[in-house]
C-alpha positions in Angstrom: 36.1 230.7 109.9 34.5 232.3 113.4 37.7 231.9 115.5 40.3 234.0 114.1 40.2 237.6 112.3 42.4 240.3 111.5 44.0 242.7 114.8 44.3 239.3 117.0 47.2 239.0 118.9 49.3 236.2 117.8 52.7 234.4 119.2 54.8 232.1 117.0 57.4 230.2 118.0 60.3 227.9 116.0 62.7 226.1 116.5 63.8 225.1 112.9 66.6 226.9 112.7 70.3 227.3 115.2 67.9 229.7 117.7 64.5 229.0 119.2 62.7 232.1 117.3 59.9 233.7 119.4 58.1 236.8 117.9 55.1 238.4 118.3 52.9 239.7 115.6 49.3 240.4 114.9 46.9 238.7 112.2 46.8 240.7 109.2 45.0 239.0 106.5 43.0 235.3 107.2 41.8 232.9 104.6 40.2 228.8 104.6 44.0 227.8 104.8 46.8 230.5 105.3 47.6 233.5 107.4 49.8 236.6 107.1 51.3 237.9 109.8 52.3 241.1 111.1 55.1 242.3 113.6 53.6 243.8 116.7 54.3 247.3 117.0 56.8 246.6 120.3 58.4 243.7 118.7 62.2 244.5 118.4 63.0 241.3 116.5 61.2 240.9 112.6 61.2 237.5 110.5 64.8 237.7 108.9 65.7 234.7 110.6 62.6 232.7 109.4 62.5 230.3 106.3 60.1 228.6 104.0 59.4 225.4 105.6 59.5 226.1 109.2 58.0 224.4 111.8 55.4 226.8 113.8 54.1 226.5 117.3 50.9 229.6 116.9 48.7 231.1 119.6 46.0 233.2 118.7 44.7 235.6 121.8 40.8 235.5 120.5 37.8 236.5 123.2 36.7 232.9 123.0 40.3 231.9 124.2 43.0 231.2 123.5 43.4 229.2 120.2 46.7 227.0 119.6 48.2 224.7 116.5 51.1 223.8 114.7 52.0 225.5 111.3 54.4 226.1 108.6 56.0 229.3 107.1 54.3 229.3 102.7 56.1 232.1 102.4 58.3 235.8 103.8 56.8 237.9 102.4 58.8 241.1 103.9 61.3 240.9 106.8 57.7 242.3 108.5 54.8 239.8 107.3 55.4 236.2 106.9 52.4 233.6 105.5 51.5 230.7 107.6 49.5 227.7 106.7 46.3 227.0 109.0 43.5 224.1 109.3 40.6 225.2 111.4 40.0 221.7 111.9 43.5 221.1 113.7 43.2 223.8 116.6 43.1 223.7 120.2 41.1 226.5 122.0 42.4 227.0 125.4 39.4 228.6 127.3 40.6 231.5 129.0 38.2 231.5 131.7 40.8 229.0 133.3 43.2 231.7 133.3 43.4 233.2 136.9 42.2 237.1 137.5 44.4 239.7 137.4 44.6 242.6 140.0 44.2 246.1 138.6 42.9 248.8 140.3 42.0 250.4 137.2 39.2 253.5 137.6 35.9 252.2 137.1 32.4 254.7 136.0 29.2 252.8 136.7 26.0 254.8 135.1 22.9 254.7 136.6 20.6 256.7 134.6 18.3 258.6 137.8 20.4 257.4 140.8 23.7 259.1 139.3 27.0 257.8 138.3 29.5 256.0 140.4 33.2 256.6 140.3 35.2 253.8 141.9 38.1 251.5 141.0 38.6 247.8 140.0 39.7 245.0 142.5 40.4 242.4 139.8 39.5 241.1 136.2 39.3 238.5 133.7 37.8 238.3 130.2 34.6 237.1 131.8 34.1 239.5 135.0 35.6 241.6 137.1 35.5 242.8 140.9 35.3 246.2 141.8 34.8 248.4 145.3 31.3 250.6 145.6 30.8 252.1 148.5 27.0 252.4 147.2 25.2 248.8 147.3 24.7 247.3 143.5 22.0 245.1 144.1 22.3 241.4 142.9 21.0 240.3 139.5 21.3 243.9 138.8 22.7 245.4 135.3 24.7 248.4 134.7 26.7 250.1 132.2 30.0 250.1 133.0 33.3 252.6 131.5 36.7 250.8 132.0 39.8 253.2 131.9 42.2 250.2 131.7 45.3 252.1 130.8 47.0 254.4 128.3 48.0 252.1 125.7 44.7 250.2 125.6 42.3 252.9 126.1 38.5 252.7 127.3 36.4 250.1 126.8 32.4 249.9 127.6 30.4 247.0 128.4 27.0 245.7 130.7 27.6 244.0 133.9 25.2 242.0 135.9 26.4 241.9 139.9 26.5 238.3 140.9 25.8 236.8 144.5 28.1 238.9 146.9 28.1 236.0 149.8 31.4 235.7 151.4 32.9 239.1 149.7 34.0 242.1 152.3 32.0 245.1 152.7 32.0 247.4 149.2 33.0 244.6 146.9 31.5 243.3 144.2 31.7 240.5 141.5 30.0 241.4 138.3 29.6 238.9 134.9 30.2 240.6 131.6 27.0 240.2 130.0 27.6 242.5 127.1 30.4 244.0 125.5 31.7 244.8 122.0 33.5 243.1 119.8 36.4 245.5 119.7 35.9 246.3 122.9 36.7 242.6 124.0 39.6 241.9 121.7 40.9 245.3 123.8 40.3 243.6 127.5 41.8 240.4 126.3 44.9 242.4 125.3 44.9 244.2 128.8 44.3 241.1 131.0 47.5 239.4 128.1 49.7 242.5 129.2 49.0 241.6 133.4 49.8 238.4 132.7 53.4 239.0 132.3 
């Protein structure tokens, strides 16, 4: 089971019952063929109107994209957590490197070990890359550490970037690939670039 694990941000939706129920939750516990679900902290609506049997349409907001099927409620288990079934084989992953980039201007450190840091901003982002102003020329194919302050709720994040061809970009901009990155730390952007998307 590599594509889902506990803290992903999930989205269910039915329409079993007299209302279209929406909620958002998180993944609490995964197994071969269930899930339980928990209600995200800013959710202001819990599972009360739910019941065993309903018809689910899930998204699951994983760093390998964004990963969609059709489920059932087993079982409420508090007006918090509900159980859903899952089959691995049935998903759809939607790869969100189709998703479009999303303009932050988020403050940016870039380390270089001898050269000294850089302190500059972002320009855009995505799950895979980023842009980002430097009035200090990164050099193509180069790597560099790189400190993301994306925003209070979502906190800092670290990963290696590797500046990619800058044809056709303006003076000071750069596009970078996200080479490396922790796990946690990409479950994190994924939520940030989730929360600019609405």
């Amino acid at each position: 089971m590599n594509l889902l694990s506990e803290k992903q941000k999930t989205k269910i939706t039915s329409d079993s019952g007299f209302d279209t129920l929406d909620v958002d939750c998180v993944i609490k516990k995964c197994s071969n063929n269930k899930l339980n679900l928990q209600l995200s902290q800013n959710q202001k609506t819990d599972f009360t109107d739910f019941e065993n049997g309903f018809d689910l349409d899930v998204k699951v907001f994983t760093p390998r994209g964004i990963v969609i099927f059709k489920s059932q409620v087993l079982k409420i288990v508090s007006k918090d957590e509900i159980e859903i079934s899952y089959n691995e084989t049935e998903t759809k992953v939607e790869d969100v490197r189709q998703n479009p980039r999303y303009k932050s201007n988020c403050p940016v450190t870039i380390f270089r070990a001898l050269e000294g840091n850089i302190e500059s901003h972002l320009i855009d982002i995505s799950v895979r890359g980023l842009r980002l102003y430097s009035q200090v020329p990164l050099d193509v194919n180069s790597e560099y550490e790189i400190m993301l302050n994306l925003s209070e709720s979502v906190g800092k994040i670290i990963l290696t970037g590797r500046v990619l061809d800058k044809t056709g970009l303006p003076d000071g901009v750069h596009r970078m690939l996200i080479e490396d990155i922790s796990y946690t730390d990409r479950q994190k952007l994924v939520d940030y670039c989730m929360s600019l998307a609405k």
